[in-house]
Jmol script that loads the backbone (N, CA, C; Angstrom):
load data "model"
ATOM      1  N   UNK A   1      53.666 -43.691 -93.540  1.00  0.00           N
ATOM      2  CA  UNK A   1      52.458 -43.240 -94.204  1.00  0.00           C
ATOM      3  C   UNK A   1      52.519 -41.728 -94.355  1.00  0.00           C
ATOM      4  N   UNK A   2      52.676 -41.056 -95.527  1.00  0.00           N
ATOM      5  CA  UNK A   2      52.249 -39.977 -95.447  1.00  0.00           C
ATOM      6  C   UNK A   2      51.030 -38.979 -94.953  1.00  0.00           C
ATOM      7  N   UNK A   3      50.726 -38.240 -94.950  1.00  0.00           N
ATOM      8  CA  UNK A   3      49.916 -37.799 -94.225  1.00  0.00           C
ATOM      9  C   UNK A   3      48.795 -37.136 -95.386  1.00  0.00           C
ATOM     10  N   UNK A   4      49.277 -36.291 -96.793  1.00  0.00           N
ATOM     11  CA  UNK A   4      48.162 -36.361 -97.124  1.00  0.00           C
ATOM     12  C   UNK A   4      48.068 -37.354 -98.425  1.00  0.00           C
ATOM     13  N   UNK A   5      48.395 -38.540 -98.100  1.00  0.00           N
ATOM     14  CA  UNK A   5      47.967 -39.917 -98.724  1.00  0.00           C
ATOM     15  C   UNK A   5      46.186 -39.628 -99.107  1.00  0.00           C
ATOM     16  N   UNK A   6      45.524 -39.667 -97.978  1.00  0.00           N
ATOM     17  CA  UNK A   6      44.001 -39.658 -98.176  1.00  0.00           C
ATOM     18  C   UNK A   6      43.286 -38.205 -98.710  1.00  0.00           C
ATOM     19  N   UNK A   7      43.005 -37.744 -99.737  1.00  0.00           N
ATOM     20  CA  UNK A   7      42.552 -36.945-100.692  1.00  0.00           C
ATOM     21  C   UNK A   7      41.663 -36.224 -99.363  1.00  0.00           C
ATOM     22  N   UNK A   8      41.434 -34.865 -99.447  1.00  0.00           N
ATOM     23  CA  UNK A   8      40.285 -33.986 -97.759  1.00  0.00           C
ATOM     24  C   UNK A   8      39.176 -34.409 -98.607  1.00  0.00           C
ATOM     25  N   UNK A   9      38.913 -34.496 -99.521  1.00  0.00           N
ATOM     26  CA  UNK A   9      37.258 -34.963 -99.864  1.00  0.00           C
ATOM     27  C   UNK A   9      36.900 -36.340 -99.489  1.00  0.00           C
ATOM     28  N   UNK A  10      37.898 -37.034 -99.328  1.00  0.00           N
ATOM     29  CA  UNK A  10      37.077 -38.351 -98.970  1.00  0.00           C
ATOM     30  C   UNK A  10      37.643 -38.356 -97.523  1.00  0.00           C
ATOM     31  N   UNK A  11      38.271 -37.562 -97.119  1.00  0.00           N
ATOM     32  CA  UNK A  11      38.276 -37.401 -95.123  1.00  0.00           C
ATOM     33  C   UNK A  11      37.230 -37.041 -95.068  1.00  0.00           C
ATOM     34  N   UNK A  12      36.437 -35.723 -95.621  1.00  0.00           N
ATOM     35  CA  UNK A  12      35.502 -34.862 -95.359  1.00  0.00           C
ATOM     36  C   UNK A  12      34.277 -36.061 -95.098  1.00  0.00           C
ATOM     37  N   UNK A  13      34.157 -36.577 -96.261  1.00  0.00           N
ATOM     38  CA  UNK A  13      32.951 -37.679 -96.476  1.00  0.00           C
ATOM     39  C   UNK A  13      33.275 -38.561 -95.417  1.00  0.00           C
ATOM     40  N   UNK A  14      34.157 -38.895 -94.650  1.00  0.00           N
ATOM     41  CA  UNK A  14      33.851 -40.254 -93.562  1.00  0.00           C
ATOM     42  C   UNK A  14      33.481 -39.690 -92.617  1.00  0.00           C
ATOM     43  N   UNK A  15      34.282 -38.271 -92.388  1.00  0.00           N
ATOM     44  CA  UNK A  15      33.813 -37.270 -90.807  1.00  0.00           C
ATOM     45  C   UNK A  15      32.317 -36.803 -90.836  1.00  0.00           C
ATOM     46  N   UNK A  16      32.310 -36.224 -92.110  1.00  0.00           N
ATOM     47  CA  UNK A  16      30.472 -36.377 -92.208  1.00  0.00           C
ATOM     48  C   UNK A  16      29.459 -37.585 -92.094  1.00  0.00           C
ATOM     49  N   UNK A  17      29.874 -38.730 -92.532  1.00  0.00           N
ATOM     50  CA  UNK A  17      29.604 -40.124 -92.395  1.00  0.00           C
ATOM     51  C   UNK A  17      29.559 -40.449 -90.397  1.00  0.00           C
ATOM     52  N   UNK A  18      30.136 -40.389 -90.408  1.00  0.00           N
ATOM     53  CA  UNK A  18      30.685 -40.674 -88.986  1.00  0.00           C
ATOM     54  C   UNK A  18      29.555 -39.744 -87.987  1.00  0.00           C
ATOM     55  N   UNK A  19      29.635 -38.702 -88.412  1.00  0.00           N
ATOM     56  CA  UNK A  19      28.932 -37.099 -87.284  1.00  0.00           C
ATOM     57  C   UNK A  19      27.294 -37.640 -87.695  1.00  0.00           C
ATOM     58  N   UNK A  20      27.180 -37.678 -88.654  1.00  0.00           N
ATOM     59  CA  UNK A  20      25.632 -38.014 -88.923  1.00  0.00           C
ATOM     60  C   UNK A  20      24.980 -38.822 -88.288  1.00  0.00           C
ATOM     61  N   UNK A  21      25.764 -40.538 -88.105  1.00  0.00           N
ATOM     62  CA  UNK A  21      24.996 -41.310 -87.617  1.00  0.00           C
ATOM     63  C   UNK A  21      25.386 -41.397 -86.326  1.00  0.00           C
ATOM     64  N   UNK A  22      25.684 -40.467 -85.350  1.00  0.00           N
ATOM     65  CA  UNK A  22      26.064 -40.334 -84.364  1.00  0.00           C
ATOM     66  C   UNK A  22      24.384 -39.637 -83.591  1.00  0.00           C
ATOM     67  N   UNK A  23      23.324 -39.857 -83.179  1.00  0.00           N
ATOM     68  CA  UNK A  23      22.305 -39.122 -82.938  1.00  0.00           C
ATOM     69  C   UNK A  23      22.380 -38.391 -81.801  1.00  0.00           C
ATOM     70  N   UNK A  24      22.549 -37.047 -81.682  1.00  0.00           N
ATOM     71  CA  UNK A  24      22.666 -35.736 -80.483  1.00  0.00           C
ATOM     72  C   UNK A  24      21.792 -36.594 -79.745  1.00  0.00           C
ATOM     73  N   UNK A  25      22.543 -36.750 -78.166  1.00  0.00           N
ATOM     74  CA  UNK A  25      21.922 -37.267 -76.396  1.00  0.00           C
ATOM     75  C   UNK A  25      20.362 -35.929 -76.284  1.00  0.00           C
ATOM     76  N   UNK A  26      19.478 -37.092 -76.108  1.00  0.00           N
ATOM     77  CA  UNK A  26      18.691 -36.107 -76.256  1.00  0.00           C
ATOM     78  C   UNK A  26      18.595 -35.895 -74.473  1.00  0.00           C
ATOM     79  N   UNK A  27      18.057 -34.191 -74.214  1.00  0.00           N
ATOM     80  CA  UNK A  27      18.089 -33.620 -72.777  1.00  0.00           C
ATOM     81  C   UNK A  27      16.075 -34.290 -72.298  1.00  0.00           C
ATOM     82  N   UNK A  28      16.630 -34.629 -70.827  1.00  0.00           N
ATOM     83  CA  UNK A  28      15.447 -35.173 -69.711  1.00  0.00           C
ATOM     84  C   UNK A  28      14.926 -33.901 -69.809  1.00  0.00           C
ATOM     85  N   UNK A  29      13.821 -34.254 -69.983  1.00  0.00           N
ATOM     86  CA  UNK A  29      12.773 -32.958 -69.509  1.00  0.00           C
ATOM     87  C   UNK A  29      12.913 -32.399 -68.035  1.00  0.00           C
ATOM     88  N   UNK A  30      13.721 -31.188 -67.459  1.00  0.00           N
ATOM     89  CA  UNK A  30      13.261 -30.906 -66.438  1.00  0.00           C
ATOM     90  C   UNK A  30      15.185 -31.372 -65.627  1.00  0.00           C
ATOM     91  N   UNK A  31      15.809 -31.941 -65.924  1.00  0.00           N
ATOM     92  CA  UNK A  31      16.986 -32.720 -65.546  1.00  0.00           C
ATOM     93  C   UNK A  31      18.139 -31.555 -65.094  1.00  0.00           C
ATOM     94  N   UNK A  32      17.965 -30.617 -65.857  1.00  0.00           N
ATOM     95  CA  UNK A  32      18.979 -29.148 -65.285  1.00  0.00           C
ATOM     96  C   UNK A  32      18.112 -28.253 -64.605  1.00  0.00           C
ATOM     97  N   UNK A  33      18.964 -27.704 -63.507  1.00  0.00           N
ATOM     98  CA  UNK A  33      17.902 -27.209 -62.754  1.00  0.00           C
ATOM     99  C   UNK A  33      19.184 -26.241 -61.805  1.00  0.00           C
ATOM    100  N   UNK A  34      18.757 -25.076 -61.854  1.00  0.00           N
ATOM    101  CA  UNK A  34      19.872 -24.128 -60.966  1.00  0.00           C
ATOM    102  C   UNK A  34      18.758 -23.293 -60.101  1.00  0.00           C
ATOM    103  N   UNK A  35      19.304 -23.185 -58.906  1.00  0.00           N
ATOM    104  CA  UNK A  35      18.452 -21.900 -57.975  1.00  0.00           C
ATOM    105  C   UNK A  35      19.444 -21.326 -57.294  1.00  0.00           C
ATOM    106  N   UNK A  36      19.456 -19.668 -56.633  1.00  0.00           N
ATOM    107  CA  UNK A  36      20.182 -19.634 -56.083  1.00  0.00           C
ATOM    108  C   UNK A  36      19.259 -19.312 -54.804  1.00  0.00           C
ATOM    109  N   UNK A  37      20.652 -19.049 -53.553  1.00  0.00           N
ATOM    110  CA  UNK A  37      20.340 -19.014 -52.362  1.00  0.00           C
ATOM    111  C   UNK A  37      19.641 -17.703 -52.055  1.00  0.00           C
ATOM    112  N   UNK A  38      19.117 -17.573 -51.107  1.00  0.00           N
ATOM    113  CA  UNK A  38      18.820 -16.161 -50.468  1.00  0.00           C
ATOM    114  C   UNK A  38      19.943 -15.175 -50.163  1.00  0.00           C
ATOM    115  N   UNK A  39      20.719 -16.054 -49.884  1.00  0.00           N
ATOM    116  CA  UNK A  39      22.125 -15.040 -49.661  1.00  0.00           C
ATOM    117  C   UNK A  39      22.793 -14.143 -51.095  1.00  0.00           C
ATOM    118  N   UNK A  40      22.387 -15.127 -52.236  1.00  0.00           N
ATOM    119  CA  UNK A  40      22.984 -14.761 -53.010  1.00  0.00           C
ATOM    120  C   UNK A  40      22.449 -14.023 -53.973  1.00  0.00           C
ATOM    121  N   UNK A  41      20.874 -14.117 -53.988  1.00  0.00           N
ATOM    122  CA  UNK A  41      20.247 -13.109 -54.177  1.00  0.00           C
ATOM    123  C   UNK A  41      20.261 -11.958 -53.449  1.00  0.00           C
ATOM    124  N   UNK A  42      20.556 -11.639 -52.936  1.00  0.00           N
ATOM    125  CA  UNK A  42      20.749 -10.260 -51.817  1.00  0.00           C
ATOM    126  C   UNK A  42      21.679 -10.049 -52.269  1.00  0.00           C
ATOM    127  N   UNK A  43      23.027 -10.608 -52.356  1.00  0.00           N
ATOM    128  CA  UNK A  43      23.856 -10.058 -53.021  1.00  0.00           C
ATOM    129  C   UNK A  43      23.997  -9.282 -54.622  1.00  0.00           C
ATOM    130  N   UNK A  44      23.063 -10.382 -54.991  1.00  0.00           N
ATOM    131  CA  UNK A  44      23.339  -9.815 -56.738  1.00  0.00           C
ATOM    132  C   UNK A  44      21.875  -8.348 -56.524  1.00  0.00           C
ATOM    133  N   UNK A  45      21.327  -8.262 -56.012  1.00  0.00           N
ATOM    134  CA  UNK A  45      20.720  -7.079 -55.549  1.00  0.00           C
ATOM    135  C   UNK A  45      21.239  -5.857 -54.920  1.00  0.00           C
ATOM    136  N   UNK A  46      22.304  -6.159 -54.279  1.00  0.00           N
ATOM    137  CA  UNK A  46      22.942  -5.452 -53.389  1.00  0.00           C
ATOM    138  C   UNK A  46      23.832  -4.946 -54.447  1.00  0.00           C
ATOM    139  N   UNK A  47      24.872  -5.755 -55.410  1.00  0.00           N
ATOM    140  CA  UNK A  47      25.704  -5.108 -55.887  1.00  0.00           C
ATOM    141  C   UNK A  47      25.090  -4.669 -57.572  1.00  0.00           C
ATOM    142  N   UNK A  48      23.910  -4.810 -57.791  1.00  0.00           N
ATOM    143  CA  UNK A  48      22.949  -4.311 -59.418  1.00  0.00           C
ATOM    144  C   UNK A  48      23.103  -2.710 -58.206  1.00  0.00           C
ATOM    145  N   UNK A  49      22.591  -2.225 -57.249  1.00  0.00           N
ATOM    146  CA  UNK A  49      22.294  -1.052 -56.267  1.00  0.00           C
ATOM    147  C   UNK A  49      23.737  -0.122 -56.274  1.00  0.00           C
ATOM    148  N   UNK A  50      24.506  -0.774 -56.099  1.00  0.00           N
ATOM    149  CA  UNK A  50      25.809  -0.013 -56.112  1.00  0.00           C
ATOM    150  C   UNK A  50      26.292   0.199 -57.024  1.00  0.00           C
ATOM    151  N   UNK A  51      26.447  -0.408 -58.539  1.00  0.00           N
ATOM    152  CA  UNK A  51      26.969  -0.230 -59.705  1.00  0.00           C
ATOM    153  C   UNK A  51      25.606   0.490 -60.272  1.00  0.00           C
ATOM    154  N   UNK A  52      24.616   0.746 -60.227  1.00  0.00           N
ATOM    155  CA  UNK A  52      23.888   1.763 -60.595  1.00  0.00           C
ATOM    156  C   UNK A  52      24.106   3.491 -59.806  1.00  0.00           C
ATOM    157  N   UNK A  53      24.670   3.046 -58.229  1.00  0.00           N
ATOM    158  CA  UNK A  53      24.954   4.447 -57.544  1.00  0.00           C
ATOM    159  C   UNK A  53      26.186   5.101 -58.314  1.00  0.00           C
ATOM    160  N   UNK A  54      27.219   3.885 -58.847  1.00  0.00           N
ATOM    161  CA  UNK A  54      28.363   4.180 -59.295  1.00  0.00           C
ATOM    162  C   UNK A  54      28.063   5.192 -60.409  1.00  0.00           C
ATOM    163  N   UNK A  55      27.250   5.022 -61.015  1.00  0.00           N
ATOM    164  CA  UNK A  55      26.954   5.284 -62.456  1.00  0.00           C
ATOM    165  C   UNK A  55      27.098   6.862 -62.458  1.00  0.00           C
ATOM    166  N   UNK A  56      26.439   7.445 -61.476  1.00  0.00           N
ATOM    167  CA  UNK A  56      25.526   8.682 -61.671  1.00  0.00           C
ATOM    168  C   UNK A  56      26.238   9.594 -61.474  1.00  0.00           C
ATOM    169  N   UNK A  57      26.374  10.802 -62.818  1.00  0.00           N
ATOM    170  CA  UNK A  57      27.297  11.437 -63.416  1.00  0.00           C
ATOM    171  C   UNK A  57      26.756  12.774 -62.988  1.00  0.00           C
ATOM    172  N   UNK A  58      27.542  13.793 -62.857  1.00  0.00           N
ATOM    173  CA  UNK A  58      27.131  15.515 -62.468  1.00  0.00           C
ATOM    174  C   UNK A  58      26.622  15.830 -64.287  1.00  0.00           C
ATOM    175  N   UNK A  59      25.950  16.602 -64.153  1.00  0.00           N
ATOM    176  CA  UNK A  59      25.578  17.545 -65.422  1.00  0.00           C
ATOM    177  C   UNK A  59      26.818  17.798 -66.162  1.00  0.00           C
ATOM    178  N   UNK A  60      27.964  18.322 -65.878  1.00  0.00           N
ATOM    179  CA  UNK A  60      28.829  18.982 -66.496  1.00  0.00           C
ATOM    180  C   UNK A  60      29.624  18.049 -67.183  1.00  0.00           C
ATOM    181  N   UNK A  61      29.664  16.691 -66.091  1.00  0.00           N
ATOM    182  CA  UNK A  61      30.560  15.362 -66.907  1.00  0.00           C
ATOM    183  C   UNK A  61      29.537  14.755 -68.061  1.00  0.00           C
ATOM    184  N   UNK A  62      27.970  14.716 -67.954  1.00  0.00           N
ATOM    185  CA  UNK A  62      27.657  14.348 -68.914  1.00  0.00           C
ATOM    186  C   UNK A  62      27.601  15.532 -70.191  1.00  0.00           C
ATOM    187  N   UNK A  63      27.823  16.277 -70.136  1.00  0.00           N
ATOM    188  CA  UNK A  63      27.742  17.974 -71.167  1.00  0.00           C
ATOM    189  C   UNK A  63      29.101  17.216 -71.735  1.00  0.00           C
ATOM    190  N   UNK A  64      30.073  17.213 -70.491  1.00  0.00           N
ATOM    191  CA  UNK A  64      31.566  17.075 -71.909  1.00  0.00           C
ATOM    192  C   UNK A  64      31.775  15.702 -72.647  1.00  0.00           C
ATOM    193  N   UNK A  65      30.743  14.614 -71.591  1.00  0.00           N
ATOM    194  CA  UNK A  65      30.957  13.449 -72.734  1.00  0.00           C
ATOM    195  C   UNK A  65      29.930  13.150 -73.665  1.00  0.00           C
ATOM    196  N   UNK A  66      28.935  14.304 -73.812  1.00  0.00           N
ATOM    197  CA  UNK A  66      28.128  14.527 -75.192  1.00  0.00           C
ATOM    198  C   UNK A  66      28.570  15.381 -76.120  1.00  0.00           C
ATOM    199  N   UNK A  67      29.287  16.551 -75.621  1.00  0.00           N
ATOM    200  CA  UNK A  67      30.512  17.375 -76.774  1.00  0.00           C
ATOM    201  C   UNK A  67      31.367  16.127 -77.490  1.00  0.00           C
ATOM    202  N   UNK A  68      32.296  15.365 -76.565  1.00  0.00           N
ATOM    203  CA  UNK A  68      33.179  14.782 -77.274  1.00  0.00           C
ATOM    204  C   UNK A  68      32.115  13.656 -78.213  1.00  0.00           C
ATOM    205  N   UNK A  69      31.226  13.130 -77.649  1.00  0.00           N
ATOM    206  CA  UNK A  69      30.670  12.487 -78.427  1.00  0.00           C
ATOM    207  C   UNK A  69      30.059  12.878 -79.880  1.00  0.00           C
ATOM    208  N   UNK A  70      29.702  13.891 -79.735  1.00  0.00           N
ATOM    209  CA  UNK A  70      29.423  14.624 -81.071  1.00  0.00           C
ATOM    210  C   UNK A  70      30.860  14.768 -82.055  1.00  0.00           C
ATOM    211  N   UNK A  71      31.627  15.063 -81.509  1.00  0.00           N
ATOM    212  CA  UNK A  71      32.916  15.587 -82.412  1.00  0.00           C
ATOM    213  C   UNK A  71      33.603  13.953 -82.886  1.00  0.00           C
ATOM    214  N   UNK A  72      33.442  13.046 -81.874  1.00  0.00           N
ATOM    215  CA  UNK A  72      33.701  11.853 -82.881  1.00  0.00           C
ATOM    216  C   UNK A  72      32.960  11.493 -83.955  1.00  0.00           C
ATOM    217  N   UNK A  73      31.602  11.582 -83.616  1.00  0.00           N
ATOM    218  CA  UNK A  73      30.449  11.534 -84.729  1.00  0.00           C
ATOM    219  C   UNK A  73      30.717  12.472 -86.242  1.00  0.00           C
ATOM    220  N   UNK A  74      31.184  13.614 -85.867  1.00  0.00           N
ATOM    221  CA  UNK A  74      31.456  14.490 -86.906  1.00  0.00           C
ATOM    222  C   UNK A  74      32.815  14.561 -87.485  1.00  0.00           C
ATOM    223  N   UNK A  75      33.659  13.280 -86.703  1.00  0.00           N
ATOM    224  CA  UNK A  75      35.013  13.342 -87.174  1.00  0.00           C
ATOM    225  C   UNK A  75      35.788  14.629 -86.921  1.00  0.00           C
ATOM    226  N   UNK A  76      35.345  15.376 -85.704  1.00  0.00           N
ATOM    227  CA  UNK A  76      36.295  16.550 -85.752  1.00  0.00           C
ATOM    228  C   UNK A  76      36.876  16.439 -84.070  1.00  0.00           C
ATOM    229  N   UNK A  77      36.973  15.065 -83.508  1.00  0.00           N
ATOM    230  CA  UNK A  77      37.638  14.979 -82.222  1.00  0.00           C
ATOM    231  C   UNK A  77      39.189  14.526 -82.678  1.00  0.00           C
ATOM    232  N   UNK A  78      40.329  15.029 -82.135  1.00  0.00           N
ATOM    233  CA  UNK A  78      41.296  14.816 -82.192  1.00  0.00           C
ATOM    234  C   UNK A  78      42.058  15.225 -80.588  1.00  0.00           C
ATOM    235  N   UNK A  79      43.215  14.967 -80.880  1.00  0.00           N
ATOM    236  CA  UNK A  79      43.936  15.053 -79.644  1.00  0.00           C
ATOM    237  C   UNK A  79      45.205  15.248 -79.663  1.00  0.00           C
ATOM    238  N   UNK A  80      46.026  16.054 -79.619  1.00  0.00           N
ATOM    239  CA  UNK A  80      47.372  16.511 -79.366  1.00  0.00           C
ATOM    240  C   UNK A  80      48.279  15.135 -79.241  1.00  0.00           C
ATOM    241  N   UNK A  81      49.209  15.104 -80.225  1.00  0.00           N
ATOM    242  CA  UNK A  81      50.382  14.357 -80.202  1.00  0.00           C
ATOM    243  C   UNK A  81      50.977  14.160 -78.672  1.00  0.00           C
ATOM    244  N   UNK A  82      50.905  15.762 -78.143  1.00  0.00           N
ATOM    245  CA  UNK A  82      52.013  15.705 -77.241  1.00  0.00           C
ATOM    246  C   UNK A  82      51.288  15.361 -75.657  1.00  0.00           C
ATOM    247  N   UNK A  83      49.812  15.461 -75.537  1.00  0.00           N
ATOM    248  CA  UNK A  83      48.726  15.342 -74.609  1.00  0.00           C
ATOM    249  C   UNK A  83      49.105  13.481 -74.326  1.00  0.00           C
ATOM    250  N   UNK A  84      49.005  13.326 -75.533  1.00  0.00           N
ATOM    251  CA  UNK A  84      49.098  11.374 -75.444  1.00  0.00           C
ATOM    252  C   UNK A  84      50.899  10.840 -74.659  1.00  0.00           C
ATOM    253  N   UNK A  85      51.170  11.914 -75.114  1.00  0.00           N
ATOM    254  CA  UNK A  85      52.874  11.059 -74.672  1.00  0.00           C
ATOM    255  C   UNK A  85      52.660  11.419 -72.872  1.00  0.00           C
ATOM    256  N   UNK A  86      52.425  12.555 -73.004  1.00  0.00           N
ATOM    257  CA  UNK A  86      52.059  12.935 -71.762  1.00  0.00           C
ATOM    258  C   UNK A  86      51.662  12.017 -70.686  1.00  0.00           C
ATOM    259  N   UNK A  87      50.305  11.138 -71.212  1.00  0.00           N
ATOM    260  CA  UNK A  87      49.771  10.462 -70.788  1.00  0.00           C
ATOM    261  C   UNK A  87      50.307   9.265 -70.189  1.00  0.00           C
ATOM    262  N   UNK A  88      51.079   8.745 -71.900  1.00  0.00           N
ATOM    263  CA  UNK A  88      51.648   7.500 -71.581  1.00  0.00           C
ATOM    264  C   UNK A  88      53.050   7.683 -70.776  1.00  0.00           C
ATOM    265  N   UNK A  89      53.753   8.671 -70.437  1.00  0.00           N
ATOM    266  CA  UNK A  89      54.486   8.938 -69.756  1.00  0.00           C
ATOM    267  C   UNK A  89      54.455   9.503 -68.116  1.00  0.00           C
ATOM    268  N   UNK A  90      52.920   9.494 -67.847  1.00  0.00           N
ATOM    269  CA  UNK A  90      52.947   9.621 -66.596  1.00  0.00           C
ATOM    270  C   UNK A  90      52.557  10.843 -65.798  1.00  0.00           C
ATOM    271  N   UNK A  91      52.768  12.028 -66.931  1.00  0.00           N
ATOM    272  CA  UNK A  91      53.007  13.358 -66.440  1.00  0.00           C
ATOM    273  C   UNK A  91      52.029  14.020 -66.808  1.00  0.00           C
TER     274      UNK A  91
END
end "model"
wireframe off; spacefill off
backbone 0.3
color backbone group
């Protein structure tokens, strides 16, 4: 049997045929249900506390990443050919 023996418009029409009278499982009212523990709330509290301590930047680091941010905005940030090899080389 070859394979495209059957024309995609009349595949299309049986897979649509087929999907239609198939009626979506309808969901129990109330049937999913997640809680977490106390433990694990403390945790996701504990670590929202530390990745917010992480965050917090000196004045001067946020000054140079609002300069550079501007100069991308204005299309006038660039960077030395030789800064990047640098980089990717380790040194």
């Amino acid at each position: 049997m070859r394979i495209d023996s059957i024309p995609p418009k009349d595949l299309l029409r049986q897979y649509t045929h087929i999907r239609e009278t198939k009626p979506a499982p309808a969901a129990a009212p109330g049937a999913d249900r997640a809680e977490l523990t106390e433990g694990a709330k403390m945790f996701s509290n504990a670590l929202k506390e530390a990745m917010d301590m992480m965050d917090v930047r000196s004045p001067e680091e946020l000054a140079h990443i609002n300069q550079v941010a501007g100069q991308i905005r204005n299309d006038t940030y660039s960077v030395p050919g030789v800064k990047v090899a640098r980089k990717i080389l380790g040194k």
